[in-house]
TORKOL-4160 file (C-alpha; in steps of 0.2 Angstrom, whole numbers, padded with zeros to 4 digits, m for minus):
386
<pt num="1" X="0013" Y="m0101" Z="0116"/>
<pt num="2" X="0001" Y="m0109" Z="0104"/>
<pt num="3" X="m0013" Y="m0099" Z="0112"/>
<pt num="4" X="m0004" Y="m0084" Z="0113"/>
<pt num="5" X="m0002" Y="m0086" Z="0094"/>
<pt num="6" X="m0020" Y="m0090" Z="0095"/>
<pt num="7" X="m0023" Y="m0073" Z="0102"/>
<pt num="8" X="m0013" Y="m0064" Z="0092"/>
<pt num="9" X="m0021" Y="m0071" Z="0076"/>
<pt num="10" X="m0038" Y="m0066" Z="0081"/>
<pt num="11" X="m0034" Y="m0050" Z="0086"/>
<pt num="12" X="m0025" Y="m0047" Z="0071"/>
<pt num="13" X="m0044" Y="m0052" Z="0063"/>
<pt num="14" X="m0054" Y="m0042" Z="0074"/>
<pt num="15" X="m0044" Y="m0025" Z="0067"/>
<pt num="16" X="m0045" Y="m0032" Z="0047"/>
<pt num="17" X="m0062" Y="m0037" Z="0051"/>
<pt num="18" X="m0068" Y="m0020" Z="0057"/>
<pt num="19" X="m0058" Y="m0006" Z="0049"/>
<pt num="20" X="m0049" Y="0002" Z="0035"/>
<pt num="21" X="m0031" Y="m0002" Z="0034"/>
<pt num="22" X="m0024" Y="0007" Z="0022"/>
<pt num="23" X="m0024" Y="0024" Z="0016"/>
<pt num="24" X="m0013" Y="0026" Z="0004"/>
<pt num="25" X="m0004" Y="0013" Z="m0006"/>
<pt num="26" X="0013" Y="0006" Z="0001"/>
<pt num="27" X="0021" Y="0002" Z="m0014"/>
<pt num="28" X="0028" Y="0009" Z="m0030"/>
<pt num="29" X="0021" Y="0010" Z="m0043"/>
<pt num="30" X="0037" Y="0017" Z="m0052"/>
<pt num="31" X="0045" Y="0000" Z="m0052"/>
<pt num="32" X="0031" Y="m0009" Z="m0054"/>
<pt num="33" X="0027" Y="m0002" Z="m0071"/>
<pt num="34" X="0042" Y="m0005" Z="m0078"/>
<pt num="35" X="0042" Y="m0023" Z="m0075"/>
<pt num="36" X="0023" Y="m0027" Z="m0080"/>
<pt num="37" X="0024" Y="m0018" Z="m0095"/>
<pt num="38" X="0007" Y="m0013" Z="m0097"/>
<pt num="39" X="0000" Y="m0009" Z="m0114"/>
<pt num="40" X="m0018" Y="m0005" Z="m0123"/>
<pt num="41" X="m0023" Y="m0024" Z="m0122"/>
<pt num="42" X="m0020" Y="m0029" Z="m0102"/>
<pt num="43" X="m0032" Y="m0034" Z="m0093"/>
<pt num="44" X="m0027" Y="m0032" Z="m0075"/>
<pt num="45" X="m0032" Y="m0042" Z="m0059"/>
<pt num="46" X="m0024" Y="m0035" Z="m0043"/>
<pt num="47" X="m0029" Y="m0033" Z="m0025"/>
<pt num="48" X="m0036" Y="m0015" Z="m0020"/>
<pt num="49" X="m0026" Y="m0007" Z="m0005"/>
<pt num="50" X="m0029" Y="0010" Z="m0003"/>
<pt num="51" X="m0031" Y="0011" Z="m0024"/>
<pt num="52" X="m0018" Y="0023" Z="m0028"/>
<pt num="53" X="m0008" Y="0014" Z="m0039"/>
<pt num="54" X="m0021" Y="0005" Z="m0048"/>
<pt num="55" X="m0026" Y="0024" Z="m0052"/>
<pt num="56" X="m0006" Y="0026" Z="m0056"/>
<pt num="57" X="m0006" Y="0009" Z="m0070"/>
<pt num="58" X="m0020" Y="0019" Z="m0079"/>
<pt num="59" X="m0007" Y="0031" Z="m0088"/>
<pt num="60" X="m0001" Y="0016" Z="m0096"/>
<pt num="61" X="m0019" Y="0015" Z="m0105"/>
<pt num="62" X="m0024" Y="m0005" Z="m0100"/>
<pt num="63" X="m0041" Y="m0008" Z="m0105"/>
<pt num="64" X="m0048" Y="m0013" Z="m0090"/>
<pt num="65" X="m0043" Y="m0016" Z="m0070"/>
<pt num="66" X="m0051" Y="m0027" Z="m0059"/>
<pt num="67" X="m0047" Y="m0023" Z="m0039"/>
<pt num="68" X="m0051" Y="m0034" Z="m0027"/>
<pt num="69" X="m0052" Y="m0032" Z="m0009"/>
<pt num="70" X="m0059" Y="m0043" Z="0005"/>
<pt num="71" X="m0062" Y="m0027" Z="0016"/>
<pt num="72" X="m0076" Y="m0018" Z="0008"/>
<pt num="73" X="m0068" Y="m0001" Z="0017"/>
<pt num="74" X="m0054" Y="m0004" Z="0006"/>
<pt num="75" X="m0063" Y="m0003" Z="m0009"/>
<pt num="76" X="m0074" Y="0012" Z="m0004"/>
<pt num="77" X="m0059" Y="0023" Z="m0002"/>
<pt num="78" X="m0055" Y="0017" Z="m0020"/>
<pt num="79" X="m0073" Y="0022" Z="m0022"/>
<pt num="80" X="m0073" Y="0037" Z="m0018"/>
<pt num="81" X="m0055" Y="0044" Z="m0029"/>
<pt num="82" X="m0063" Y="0038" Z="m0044"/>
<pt num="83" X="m0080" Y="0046" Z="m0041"/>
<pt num="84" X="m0068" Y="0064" Z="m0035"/>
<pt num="85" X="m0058" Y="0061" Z="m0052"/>
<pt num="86" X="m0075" Y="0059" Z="m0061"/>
<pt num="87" X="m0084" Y="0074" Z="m0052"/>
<pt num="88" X="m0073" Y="0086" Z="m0047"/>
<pt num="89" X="m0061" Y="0100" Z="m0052"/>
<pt num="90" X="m0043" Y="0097" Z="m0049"/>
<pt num="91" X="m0043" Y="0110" Z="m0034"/>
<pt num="92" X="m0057" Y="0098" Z="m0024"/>
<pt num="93" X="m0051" Y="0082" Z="m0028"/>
<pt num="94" X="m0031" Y="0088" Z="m0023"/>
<pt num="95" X="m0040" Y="0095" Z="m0008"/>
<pt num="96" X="m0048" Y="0078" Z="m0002"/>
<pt num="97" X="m0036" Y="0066" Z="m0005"/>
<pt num="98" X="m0018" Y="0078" Z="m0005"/>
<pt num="99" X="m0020" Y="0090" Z="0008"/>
<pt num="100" X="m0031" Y="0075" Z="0016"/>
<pt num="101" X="m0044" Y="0089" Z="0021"/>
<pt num="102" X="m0059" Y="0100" Z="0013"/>
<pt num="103" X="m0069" Y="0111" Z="0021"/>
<pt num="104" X="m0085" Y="0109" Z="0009"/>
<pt num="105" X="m0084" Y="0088" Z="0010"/>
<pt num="106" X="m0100" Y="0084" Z="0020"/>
<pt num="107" X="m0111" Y="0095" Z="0006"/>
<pt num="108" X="m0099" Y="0087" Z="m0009"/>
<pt num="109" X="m0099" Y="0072" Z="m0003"/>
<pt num="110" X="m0121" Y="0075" Z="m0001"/>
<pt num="111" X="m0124" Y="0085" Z="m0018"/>
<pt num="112" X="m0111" Y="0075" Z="m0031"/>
<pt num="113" X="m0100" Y="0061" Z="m0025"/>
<pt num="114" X="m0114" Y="0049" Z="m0015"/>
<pt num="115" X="m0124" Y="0046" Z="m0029"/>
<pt num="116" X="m0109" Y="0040" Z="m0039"/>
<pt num="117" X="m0105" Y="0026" Z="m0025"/>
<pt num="118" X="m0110" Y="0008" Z="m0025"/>
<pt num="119" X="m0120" Y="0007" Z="m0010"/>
<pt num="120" X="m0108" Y="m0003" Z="0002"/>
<pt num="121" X="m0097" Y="0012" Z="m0003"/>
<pt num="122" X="m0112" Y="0023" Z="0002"/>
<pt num="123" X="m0111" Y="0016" Z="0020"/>
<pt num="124" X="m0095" Y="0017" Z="0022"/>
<pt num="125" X="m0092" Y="0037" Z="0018"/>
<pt num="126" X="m0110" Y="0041" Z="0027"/>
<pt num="127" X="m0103" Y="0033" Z="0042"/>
<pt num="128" X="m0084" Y="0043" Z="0038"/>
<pt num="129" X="m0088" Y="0059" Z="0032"/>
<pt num="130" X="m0077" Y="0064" Z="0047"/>
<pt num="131" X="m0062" Y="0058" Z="0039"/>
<pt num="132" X="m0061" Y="0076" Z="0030"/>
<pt num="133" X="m0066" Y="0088" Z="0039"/>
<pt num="134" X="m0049" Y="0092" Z="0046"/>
<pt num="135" X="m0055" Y="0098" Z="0063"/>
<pt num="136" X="m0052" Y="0088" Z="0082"/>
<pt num="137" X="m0036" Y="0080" Z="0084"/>
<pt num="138" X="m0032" Y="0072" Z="0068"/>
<pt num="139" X="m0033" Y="0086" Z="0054"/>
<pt num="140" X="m0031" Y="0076" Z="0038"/>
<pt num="141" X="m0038" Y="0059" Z="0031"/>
<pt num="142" X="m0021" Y="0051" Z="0031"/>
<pt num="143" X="m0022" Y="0049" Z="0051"/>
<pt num="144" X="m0038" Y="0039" Z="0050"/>
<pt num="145" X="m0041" Y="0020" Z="0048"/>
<pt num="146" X="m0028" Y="0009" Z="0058"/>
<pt num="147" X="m0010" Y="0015" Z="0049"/>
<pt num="148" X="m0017" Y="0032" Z="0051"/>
<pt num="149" X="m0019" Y="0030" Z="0068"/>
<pt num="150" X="m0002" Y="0024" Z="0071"/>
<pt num="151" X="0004" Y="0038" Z="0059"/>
<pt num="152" X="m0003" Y="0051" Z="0069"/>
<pt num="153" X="0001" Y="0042" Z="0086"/>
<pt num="154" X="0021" Y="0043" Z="0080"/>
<pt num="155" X="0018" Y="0063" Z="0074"/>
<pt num="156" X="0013" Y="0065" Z="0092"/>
<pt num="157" X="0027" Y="0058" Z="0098"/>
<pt num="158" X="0038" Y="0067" Z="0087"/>
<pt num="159" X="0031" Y="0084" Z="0092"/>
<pt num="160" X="0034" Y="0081" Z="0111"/>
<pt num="161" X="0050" Y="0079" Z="0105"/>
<pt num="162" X="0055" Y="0093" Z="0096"/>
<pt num="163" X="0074" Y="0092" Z="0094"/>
<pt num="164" X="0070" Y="0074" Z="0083"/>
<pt num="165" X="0056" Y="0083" Z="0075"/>
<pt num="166" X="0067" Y="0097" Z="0067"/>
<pt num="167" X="0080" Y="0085" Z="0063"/>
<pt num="168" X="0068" Y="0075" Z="0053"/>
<pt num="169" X="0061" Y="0090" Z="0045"/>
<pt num="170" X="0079" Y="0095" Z="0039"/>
<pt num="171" X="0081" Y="0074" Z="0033"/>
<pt num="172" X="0065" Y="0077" Z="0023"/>
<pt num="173" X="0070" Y="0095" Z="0015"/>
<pt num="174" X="0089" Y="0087" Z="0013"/>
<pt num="175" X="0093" Y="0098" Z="m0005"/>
<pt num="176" X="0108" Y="0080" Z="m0008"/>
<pt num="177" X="0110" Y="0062" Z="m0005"/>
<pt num="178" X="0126" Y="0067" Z="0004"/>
<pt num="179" X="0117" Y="0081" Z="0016"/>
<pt num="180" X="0102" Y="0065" Z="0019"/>
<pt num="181" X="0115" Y="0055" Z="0024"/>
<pt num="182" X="0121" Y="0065" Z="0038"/>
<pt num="183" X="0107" Y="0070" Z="0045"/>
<pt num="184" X="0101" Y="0054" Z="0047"/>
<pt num="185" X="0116" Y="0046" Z="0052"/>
<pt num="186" X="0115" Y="0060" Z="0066"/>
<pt num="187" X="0096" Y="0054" Z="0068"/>
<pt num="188" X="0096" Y="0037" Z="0069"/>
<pt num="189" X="0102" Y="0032" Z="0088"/>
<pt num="190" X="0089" Y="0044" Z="0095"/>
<pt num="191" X="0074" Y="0040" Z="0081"/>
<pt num="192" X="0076" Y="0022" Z="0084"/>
<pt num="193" X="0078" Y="0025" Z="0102"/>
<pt num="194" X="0071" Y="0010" Z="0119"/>
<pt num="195" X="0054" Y="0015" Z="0118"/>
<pt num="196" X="0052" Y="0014" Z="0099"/>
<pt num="197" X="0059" Y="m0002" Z="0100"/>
<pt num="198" X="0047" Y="m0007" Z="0113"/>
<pt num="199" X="0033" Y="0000" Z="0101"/>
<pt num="200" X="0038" Y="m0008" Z="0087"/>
<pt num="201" X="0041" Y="m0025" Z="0093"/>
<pt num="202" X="0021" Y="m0026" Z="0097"/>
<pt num="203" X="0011" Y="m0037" Z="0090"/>
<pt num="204" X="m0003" Y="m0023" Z="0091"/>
<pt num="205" X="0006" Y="m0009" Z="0082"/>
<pt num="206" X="0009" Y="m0021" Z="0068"/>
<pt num="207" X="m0007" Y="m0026" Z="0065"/>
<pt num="208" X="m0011" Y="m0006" Z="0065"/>
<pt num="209" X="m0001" Y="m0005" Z="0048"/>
<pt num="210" X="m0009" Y="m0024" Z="0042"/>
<pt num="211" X="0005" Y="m0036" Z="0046"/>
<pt num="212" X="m0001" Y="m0053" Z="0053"/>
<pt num="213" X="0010" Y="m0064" Z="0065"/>
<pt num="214" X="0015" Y="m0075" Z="0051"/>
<pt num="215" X="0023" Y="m0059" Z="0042"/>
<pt num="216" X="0032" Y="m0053" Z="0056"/>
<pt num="217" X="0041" Y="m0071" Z="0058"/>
<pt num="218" X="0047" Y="m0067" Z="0044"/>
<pt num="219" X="0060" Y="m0054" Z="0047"/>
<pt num="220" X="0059" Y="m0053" Z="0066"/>
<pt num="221" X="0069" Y="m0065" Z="0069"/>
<pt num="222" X="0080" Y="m0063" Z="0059"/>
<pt num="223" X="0086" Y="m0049" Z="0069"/>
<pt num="224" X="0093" Y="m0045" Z="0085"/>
<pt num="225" X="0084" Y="m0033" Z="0087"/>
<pt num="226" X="0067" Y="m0041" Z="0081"/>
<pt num="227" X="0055" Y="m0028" Z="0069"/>
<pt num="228" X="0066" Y="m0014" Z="0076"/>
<pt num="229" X="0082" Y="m0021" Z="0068"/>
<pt num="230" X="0072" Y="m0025" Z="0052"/>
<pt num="231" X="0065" Y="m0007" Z="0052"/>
<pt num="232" X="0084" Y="0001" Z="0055"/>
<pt num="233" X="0087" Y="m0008" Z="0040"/>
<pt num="234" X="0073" Y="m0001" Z="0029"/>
<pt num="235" X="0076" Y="0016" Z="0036"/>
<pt num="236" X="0093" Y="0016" Z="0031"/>
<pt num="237" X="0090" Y="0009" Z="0013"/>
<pt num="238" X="0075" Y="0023" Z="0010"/>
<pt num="239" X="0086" Y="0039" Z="0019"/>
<pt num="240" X="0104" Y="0030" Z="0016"/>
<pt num="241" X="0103" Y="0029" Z="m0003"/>
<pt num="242" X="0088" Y="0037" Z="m0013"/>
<pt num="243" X="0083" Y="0055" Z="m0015"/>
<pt num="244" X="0071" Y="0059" Z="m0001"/>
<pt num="245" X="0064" Y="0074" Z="m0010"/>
<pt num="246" X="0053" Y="0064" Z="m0025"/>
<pt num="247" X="0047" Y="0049" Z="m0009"/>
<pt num="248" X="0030" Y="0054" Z="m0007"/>
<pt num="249" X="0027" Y="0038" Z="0004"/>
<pt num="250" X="0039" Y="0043" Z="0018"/>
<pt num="251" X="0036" Y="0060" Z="0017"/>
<pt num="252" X="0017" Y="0058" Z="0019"/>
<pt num="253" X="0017" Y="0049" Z="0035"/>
<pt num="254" X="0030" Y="0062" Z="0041"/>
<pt num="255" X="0019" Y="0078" Z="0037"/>
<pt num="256" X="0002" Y="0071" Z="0036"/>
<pt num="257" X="m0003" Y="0077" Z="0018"/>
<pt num="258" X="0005" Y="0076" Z="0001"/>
<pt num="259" X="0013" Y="0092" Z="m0007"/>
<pt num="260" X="0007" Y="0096" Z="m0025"/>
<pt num="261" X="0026" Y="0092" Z="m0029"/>
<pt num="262" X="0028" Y="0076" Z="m0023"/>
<pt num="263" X="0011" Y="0067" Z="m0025"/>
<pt num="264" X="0006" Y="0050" Z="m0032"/>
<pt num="265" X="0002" Y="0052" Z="m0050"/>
<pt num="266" X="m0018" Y="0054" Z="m0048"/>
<pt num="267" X="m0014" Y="0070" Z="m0039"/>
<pt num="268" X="m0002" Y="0077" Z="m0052"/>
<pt num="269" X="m0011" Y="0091" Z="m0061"/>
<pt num="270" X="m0004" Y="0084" Z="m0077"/>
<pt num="271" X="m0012" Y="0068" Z="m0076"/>
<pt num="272" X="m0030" Y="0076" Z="m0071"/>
<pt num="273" X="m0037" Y="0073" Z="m0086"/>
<pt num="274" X="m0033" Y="0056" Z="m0093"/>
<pt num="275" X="m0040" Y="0049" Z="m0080"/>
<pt num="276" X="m0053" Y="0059" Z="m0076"/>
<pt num="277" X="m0055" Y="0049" Z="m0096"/>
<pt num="278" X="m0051" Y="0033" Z="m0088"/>
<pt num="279" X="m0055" Y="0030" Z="m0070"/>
<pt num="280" X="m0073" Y="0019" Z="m0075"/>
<pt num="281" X="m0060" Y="0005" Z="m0084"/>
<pt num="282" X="m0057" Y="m0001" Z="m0064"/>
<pt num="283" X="m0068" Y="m0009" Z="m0057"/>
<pt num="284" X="m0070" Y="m0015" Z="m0040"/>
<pt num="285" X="m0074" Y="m0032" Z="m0030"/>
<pt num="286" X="m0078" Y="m0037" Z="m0014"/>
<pt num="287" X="m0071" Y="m0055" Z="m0013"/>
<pt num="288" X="m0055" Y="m0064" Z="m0012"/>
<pt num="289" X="m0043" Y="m0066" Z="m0028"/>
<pt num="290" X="m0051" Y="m0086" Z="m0031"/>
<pt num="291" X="m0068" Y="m0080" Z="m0027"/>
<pt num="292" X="m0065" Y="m0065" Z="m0040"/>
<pt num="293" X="m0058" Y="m0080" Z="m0053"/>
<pt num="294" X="m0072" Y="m0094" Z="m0049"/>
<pt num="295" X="m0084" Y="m0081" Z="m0054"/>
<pt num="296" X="m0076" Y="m0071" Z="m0069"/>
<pt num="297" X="m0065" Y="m0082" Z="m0079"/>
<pt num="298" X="m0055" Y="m0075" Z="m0092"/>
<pt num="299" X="m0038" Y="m0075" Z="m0098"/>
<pt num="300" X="m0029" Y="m0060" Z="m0089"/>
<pt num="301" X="m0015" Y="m0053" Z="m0095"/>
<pt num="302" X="m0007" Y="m0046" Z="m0077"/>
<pt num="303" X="m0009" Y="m0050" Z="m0059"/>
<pt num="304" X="m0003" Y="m0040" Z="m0044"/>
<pt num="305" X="m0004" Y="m0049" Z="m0026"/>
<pt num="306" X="0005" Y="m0037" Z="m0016"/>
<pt num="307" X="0010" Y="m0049" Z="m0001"/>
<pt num="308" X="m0003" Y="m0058" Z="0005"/>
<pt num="309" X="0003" Y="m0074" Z="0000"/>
<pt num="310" X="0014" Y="m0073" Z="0014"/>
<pt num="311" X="m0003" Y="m0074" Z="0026"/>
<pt num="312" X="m0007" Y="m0088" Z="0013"/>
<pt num="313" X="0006" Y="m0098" Z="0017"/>
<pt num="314" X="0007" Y="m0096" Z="0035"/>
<pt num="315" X="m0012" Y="m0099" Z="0038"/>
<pt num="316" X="m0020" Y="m0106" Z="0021"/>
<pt num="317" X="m0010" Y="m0118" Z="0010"/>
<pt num="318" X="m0024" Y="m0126" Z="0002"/>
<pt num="319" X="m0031" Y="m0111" Z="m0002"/>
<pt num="320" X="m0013" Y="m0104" Z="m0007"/>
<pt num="321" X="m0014" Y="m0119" Z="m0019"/>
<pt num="322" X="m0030" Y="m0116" Z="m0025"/>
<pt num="323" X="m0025" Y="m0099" Z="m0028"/>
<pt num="324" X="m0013" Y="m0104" Z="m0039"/>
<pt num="325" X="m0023" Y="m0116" Z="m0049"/>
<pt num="326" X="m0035" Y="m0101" Z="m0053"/>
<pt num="327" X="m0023" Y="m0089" Z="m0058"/>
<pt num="328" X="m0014" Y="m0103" Z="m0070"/>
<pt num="329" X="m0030" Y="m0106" Z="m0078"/>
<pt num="330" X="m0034" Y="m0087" Z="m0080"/>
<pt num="331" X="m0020" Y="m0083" Z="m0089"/>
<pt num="332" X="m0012" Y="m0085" Z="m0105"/>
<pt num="333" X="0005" Y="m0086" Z="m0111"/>
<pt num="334" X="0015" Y="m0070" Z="m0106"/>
<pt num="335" X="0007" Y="m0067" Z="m0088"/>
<pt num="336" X="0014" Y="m0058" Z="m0079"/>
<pt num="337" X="0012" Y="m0061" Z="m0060"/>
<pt num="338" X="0019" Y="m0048" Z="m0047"/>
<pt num="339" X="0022" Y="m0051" Z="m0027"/>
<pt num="340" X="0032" Y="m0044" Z="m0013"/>
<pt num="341" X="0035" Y="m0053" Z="0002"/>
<pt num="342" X="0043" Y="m0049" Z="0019"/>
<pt num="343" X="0055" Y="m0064" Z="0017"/>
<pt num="344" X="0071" Y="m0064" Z="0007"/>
<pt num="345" X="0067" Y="m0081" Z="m0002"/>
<pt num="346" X="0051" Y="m0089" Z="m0003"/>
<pt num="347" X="0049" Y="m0109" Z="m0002"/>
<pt num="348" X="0032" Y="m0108" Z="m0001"/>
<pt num="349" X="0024" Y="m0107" Z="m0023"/>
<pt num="350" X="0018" Y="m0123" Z="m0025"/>
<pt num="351" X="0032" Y="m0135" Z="m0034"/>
<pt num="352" X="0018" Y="m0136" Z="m0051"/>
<pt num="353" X="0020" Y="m0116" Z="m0053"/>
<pt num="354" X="0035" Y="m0119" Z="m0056"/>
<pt num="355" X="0034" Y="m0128" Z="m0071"/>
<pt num="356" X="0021" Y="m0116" Z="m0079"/>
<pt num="357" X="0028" Y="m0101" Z="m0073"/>
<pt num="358" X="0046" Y="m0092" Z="m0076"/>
<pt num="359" X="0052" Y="m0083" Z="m0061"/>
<pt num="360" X="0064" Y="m0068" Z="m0062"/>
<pt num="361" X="0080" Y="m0072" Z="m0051"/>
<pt num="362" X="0084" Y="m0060" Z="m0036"/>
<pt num="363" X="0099" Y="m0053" Z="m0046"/>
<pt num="364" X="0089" Y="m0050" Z="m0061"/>
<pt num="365" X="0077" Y="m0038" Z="m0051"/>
<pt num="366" X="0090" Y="m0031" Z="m0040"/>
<pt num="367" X="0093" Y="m0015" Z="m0049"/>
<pt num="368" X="0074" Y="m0011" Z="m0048"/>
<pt num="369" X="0070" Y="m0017" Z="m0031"/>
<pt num="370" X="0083" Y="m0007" Z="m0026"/>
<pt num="371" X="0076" Y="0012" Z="m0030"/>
<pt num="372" X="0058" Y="0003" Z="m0022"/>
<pt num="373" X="0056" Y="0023" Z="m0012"/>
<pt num="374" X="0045" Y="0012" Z="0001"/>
<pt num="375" X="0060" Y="m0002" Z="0005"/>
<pt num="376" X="0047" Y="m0011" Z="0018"/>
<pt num="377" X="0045" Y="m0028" Z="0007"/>
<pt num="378" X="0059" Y="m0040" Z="0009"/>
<pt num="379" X="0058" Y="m0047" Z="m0009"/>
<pt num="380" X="0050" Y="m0044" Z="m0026"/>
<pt num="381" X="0044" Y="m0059" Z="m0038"/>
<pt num="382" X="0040" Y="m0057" Z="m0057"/>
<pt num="383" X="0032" Y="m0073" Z="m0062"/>
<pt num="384" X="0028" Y="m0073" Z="m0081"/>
<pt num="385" X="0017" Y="m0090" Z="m0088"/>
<pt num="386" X="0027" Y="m0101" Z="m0101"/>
């Protein structure tokens, strides 16, 4: 087993290592602004993704965002909205990164977006210029890098199956919650059928959408099913008791592209201009969140970790630790410190966190966890410094 695991983790590497992960951001930005409570003094330190919601806490005017991103890939997507934002009408810059496609990209990208790149963002997009051109088999950005693959890889199985397909397509038009609710009660036993469970449940398909081994111990066990039982579950939170129609995360990976109607904020019209006014206060780095601290201290107002503490903790305690130690001496009283993490509870925050920082009870968050429209993360933790 220990070199099964062995394999597993390199594997798990070997896609991280060599690709973009993400491209789109897989978490809300609706809740989390109301619990970091940005204003016109934070300064913000938070781990990239795909870059839509840093883009997203903009509208709350912070004075500066710093994202940070071992994968260089994940920056340059980030890159790249900012320099469409910049450079771009509305029309083109909906066209990239909502309809995932433009027919003009090679010569935009050539004649006005390149020269606004860094230059390891400049090798990425020469390399990926592909991405939007909306021909072969994949017609829209969103099934590129590894979640996109296995996005598009599940909308081909969908459309060899065309009874699910309509059902689904009826789930995500539903008009009411009640109407949701039983089409996808309907749904269920055939969308979560043997072979999805199969699918699932490999440790291949999860490092497609970035989850490590150590992640998917987690919850998978805690499930008779394994992944397929937690997914049942995240399914039926998202479709069971949330309005579908305003869920732009789900319904991108069903359709492919956003609609005009339901889009993150930096594809909403009305939001075009303030941060085409403010897209240069983010700035990006290439390192890990201590590296980033070690070589810009400062006393930050926010931090946003997503839920790569779990991989911390699995793999990296001292560095976990360390981790820690930066982020308490780069912040100031009234932090605020947000993480998701696949389990329930944690054990894993270091015992001298805790008696510099006050973390928000479960029950305390509940009522904002619980309109999350992605419902993937297990838990959501609000630390704010004494």
């Amino acid at each position: 087993m220990k070199y099964v695991n062995h394999l597993q983790d390199w594997l798990f590497r070997l896609v991280h290592q060599n690709n973009l992960i993400y491209n789109t951001c897989w978490e809300d930005p609706r809740c989390d602004r109301q619990l970091l409570e940005f204003n016109q003094d934070s300064e913000v330190v938070m781990i990239t993704s795909a870059g839509c919601n840093a883009l997203d806490y903009l509208l709350d005017d912070p004075k500066v965002i710093h994202t940070i991103d071992m994968n260089p890939r994940q920056n340059a997507l980030l890159d790249l909205k900012k320099a469409s934002l910049a450079q771009l009408s509305f029309e083109d810059h909906f066209a990239l990164f909502g309809s995932g496609k433009h027919s003009e990209f090679s010569s935009i990208y050539a004649q006005v977006l390149r020269e606004e790149l860094p230059g390891y963002a400049q090798e990425v997009w020469d390399r990926s210029a592909n991405y939007f051109s909306g021909k072969a088999g994949r017609k829209t950005m969103y099934y590129y890098g590894t979640s996109g693959v296995l996005a598009w890889l599940l909308r081909g199985y969908l459309k060899a199956r065309p009874k699910i397909n309509r059902e689904l397509k009826s789930l995500f038009g539903a008009e009411t919650l009640e109407e949701q609710i039983r089409i996808y009660d309907e749904l269920e036993p055939r969308l979560l059928n043997q072979l999805v469970h199969w699918a699932v449940n490999r440790h291949f398909t999860m490092c497609l959408i970035g989850v490590p081994q150590s992640q998917q111990a987690l919850f998978k066990d805690e499930y008779e099913r394994g992944i397929t039982g937690f997914l049942q579950d995240c399914l039926r939170r998202v479709f069971r008791t949330l309005p579908i129609k305003d869920n732009y995360f789900w319904q991108l990976y069903f359709q492919g592209f956003y609609k005009p109607d339901c889009a993150p904020s930096y594809l909403q019209e009305a939001h075009f201009e303030v941060l085409k006014n403010r897209e240069k206060r983010i700035e990006t780095y290439n390192n890990t969140v201590s590296g980033f601290l070690q070589e810009n201290p400062g006393a930050y107002s926010h931090f946003i970790l997503l839920d790569h503490q779990d991989w911390l903790a699995a793999y990296d305690l001292p560095g976990l630790v360390e981790e820690w130690e930066l982020i308490l001496a780069n912040s100031k009283p009234g932090t605020r410190i947000l993480m998701r993490s696949a389990a329930e509870k944690i054990d894993f925050i270091p015992d001298f966190v805790h008696d510099q920082v006050d973390f928000k009870s479960n029950v305390e968050l509940a009522e904002i966890h619980a309109v999350d429209r992605v419902g993937t993360c297990a838990s959501v933790q609000l630390g704010i410094v004494k």
